[in-house]
C-alpha positions, 0 to 999 in steps of 0.5 A: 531697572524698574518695570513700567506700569501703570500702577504709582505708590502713593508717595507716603508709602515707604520705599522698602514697600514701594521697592517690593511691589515693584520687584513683584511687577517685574515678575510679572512681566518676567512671567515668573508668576511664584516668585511674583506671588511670594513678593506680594506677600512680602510686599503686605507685610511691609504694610503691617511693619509701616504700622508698627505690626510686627509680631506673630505671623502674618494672619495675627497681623493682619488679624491685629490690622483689622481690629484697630481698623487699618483694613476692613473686612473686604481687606482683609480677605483680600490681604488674607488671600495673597497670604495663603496664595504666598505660602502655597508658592513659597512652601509647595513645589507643585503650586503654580501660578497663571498669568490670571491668578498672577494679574489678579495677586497684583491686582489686589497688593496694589489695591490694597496698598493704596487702601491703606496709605491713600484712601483710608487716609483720604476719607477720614481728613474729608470726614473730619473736614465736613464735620468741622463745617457740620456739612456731613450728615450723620453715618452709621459708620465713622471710620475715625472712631471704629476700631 
């Protein structure tokens, strides 16, 4: 059974990553707080696999996201957060994890699923829409073309 949460994947997000994170709120809930952290961090490499990164450990694809401009930096760091914090709780038996790191890990997995297949997705088409209406000024940054 599914937990409740207030928390809804975006539908374009696949259902192995959707089914992943919802495993990781059921620890939650379950206050098994190592073996939520270690879900996340599954649940942030099914957003590499959905890109197509799947080769090298996590902080290469992660790395290789970042530079064809997946995630930005602000990502990154946070994706690379949970990395370190799921090897902690996958390889070292005298880590554990608070309901506040726990709350904090989900936090940041979900925030960063959506990034990826909501927001990042959302700027871009409302980018390319004012500019083929030339209604949008001129931006340093243009996330359709940085990589």
């Amino acid at each position: 059974m599914y937990p409740v949460s207030d928390k809804t994947i975006n539908s374009e997000v696949s259902i192995s990553i959707k089914k992943a994170f919802d495993e990781a709120l059921c620890c939650f809930e379950n206050k098994t707080f190592t073996a939520g952290v270690i879900i996340c961090r599954k649940a942030i490499e099914g957003v590499c696999k959905e890109h197509k990164i799947e080769k090298g450990n996590l902080k290469d694809k992660l790395i290789l996201m970042k530079k064809e401009g997946i995630i930005d930096q602000n990502i990154f760091y946070w994706a690379d957060a949970l990395r370190l914090s799921g090897n902690h709780a996958a390889h070292d038996l005298d880590v554990t994890f608070s309901l506040e790191d726990a709350e904090d890990i989900i936090e940041f997995t979900y925030a960063i699923i959506e990034y990826v297949f909501t927001y990042r997705e959302k700027i871009i088409l409302f980018i390319e829409r004012k500019k083929s209406k030339n209604s949008l000024p001129t931006h340093d940054t243009d996330p359709t073309t940085e990589k």
